[in-house]
C-alpha positions in Angstrom: -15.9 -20.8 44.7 -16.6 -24.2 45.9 -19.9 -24.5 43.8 -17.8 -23.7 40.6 -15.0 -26.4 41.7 -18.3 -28.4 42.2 -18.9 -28.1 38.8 -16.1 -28.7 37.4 -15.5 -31.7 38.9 -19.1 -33.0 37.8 -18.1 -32.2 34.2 -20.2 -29.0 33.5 -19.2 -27.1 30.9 -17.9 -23.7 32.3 -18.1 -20.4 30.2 -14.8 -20.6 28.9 -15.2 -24.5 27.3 -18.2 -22.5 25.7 -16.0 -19.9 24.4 -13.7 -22.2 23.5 -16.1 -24.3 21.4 -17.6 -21.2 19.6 -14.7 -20.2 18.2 -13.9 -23.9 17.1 -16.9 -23.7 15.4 -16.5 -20.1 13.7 -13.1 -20.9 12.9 -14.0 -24.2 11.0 -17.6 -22.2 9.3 -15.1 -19.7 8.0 -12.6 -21.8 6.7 -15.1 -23.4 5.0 -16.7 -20.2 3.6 -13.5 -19.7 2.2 -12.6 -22.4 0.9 -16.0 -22.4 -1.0 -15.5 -19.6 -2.8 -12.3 -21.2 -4.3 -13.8 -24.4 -5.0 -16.3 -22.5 -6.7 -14.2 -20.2 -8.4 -11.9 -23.2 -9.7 -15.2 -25.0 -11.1 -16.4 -22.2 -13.1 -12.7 -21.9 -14.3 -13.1 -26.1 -15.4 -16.0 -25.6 -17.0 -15.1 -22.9 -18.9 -11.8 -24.8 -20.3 -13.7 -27.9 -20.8 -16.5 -26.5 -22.8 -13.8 -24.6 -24.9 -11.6 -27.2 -25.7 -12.8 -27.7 -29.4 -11.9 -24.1 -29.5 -8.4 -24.4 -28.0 -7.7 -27.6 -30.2 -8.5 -25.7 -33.6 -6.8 -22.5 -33.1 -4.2 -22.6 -30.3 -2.6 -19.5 -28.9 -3.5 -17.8 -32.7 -7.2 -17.7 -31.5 -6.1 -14.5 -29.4 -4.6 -12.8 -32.6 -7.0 -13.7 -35.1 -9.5 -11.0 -36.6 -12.0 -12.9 -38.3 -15.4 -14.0 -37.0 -16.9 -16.0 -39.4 -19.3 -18.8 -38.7 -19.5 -19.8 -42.0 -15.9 -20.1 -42.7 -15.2 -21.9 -39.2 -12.8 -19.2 -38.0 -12.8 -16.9 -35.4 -10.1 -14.6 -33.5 -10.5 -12.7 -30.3 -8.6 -9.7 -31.4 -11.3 -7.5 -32.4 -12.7 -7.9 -28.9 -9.6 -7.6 -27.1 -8.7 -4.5 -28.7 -12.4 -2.8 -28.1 -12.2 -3.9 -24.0 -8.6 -2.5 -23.9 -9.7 0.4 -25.7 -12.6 0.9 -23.6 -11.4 0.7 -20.3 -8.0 2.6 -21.2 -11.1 5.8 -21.9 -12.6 4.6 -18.5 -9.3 5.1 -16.7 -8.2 8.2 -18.8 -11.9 10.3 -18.0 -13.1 8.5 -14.8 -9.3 8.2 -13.0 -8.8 11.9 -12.4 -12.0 12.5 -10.9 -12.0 10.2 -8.9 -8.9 10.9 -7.6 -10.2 14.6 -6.7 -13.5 13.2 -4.7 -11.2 11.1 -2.8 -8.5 14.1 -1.7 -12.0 16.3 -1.3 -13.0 14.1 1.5 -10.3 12.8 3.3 -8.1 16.2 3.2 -10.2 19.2 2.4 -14.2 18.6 3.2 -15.8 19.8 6.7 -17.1 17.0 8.8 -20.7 17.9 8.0 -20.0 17.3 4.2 -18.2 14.2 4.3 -20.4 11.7 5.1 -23.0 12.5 3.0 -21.4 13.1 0.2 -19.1 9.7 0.5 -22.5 8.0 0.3 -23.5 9.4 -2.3 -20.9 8.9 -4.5 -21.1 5.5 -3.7 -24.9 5.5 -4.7 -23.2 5.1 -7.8 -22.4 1.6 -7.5 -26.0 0.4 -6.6 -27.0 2.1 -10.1 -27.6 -0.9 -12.5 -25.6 -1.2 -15.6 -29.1 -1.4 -17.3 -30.0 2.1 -15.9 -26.6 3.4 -16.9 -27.3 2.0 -20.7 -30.1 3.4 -20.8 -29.0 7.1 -20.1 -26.9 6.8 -22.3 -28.8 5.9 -25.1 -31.4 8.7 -24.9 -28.9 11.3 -23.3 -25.4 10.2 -23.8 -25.3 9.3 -27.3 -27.3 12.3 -28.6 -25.0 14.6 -26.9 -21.8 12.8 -28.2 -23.2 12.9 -31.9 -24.5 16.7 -31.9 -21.9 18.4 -29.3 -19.1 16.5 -27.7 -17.6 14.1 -31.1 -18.3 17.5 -33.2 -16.3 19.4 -31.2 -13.9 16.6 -30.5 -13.2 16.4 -34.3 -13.0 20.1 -35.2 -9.9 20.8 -32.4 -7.7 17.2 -33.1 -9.4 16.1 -36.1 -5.8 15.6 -37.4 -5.2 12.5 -35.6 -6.8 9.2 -36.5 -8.4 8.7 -33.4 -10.5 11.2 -34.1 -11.6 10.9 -37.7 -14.4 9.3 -39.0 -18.4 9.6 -39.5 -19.9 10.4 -36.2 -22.4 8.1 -34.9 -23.1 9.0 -31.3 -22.9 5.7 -30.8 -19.2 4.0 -30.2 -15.9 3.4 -28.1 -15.9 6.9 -27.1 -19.3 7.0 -25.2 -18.7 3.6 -24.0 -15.8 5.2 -22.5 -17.3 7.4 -20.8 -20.4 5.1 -19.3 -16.9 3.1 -17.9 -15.6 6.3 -16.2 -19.0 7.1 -14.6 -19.5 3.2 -13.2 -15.8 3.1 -12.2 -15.8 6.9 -10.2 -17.8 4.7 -7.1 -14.9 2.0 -7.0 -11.7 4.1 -7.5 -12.9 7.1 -5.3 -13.6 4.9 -2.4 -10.2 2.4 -2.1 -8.4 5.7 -2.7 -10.0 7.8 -0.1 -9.0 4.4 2.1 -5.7 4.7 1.1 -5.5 8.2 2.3 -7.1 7.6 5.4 -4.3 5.8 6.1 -1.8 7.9 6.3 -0.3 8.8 9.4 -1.1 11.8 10.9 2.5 12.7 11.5 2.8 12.9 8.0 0.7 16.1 7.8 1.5 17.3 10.9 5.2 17.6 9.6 4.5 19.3 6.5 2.1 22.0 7.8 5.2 22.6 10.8 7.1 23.2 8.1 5.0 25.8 6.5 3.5 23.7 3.6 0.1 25.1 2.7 -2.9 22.8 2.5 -2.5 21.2 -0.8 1.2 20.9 -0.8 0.9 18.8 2.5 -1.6 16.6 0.4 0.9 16.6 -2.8 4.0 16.1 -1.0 3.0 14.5 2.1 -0.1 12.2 1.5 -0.2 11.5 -2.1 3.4 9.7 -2.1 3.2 7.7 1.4 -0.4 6.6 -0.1 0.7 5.9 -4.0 0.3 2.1 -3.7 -3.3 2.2 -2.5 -4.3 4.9 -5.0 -2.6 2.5 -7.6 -4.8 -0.7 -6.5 -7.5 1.2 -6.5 -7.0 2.2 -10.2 -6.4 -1.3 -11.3 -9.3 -2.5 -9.1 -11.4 0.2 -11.4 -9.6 -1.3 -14.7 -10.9 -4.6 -13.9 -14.6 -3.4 -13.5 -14.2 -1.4 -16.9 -13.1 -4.4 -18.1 -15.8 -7.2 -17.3 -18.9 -4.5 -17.6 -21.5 -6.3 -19.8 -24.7 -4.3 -20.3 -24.4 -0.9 -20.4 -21.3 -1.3 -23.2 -23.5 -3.5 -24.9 -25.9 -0.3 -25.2 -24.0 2.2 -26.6 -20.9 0.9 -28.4 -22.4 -0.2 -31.5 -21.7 -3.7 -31.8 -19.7 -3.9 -35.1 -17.0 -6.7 -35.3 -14.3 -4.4 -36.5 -10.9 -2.8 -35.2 -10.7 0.6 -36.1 -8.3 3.5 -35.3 -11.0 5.8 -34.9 -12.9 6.3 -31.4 -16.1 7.7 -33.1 -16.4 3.6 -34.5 -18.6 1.4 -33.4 -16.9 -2.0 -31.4 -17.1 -4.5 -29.5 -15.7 -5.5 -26.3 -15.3 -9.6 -25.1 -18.0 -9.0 -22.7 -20.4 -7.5 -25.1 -19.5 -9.9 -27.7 -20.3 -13.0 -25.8 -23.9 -10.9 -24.8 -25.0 -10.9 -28.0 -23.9 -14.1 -29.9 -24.1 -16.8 -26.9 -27.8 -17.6 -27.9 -27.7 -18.3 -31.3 -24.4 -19.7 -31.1 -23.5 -23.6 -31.2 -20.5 -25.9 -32.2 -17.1 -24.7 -32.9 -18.9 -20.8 -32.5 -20.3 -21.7 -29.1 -16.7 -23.2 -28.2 -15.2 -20.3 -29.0 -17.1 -17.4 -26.9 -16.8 -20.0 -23.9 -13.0 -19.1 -25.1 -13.8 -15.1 -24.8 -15.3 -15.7 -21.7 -12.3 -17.7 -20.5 -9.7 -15.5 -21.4 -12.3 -12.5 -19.8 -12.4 -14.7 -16.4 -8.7 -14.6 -16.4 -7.8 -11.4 -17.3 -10.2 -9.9 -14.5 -8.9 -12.3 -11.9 -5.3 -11.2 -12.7 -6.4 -7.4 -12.6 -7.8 -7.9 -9.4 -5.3 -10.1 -7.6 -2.7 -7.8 -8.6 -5.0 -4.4 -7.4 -5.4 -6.2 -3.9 -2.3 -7.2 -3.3 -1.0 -3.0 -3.6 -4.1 -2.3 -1.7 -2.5 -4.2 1.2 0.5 -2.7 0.8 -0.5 0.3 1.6 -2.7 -1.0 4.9 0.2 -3.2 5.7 2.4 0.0 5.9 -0.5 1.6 7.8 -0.4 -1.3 10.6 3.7 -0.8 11.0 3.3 3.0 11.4 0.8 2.3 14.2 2.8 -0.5 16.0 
């Protein structure tokens, strides 16, 4: 005792100055961190306005509803593009959504403990998957099964609506669709199966006193006290449909054109900018660094909004616990 008053009064540091001065010090690294990634993300967003602004000048707000790309004319509209990513990812959502949805209530409510694990890592094996990889497959396996079997058959049971008329190709909005809902299962199954993590245990424990079976506990119980995660998590899906690059590029068929049909060929912004950025320069060049503006954006505001029902849900988790 009298050594550490000793010590004190000589001016050693004692163990909790140290302590003191380590979190100092991780406080101020990760403020930094942070404050990086938004000095970073705001430069990115400069330089893409700047090196648009010929772009902006010439067209305005009507660059976002024009349809013409022409180089040689000097005009070009984003609307094409828009409506091919919208397109695109509302397939992702509509084929990827729901099964997602079931891998996430199969291994937070229903799978056996020696199941679980495993197979939560490998669905999200998924994710590591390049897009390149995914392309790939589905130019020698996707596309010749969409052009012999799946638009065939597709066309002969609804071939009286326009979204299903049309040459078949293999190639098109459809399978690039479906290459979304396979690189989007990884993302929405795992914030889901978060979300219903998170869910009090009281909340099942009431509805299996009450008699409720297995899956109305999770349909009555789980899925409506967990809704805003599940919802975050699709949006957080919709915004990785959105900005995928290569494997669209692949398989959609790259054809400047909106049509009502989901056998066409398209484009989305993201594969558009892929394939003209090189070649491109002046007023043309100005105007994907436009796409990929209004891309930039879109994406942040997708995500922003997913997080912000993702916490939601975990801040409703925290309450329950305190």
């Amino acid at each position: 005792m009298a050594l550490s008053r000793r010590s004190v009064a000589r001016g050693h540091p004692t163990r909790g100055a140290g302590r003191s001065l380590g979190d100092t010090f991780f406080r101020l690294g990760s403020g930094a961190t942070g404050v990086a990634v938004l000095v970073l993300l705001g430069a990115v967003t400069a330089i893409l306005v700047v090196d648009s602004q010929a772009s902006l000048r010439t067209f305005g707000l009507g660059f976002l509803g024009g349809a013409t790309w022409d180089p040689n004319a000097g005009a070009f509209g984003a609307l094409p593009f828009v409506y091919g990513t919208l397109v695109t990812a509302a397939l992702a959502l509509l084929l990827g959504v729901p099964v997602s949805l079931g891998i996430a209530i199969f291994v937070s409510e229903l799978a056996p403990s020696w199941l679980r694990t495993p197979l939560t890592y490998l669905v999200e094996l998924l994710a590591a998957v390049p897009s390149v990889v995914y392309g790939l497959w589905g130019i020698f396996v996707l596309i010749p099964l969409m052009a012999h079997t799946v638009e065939p058959a597709l066309q002969s049971l609804f071939g009286w609506s326009a979204a299903f008329q049309g040459p078949i190709y293999g190639y098109g909005m459809l399978t690039a669709g479906v290459i979304l809902a396979i690189m989007i299962i990884p993302t929405v199954s795992a914030v889901s199966r978060e979300a219903l993590l998170a869910v009090p245990q009281s909340q099942r424990e009431a509805a299996l006193g009450v008699g409720a079976t297995r899956w109305e506990t999770t349909r009555i119980a789980v899925l409506p006290y967990a809704r805003s995660g599940i919802f975050g998590a699709i949006i957080l899906g919709l915004g990785r449909a959105v900005g995928e690059t290569m494997a669209v590029t692949m398989v959609i068929g790259n054809r400047n054109a909106i049509s009502a049909s989901l056998f066409a060929p398209g484009q989305t912004l993201a594969s558009w900018i892929a394939n003209n950025v090189r070649e491109a320069s002046g007023l043309e060049l100005s105007a994907i660094v436009e796409l990929g503006l209004v891309l930039l954006l879109v994406t942040l505001l997708i995500n922003v909004f997913a997080r912000l029902m993702v916490w939601r849900v975990l801040g409703k988790r925290g309450a329950v616990a305190a």
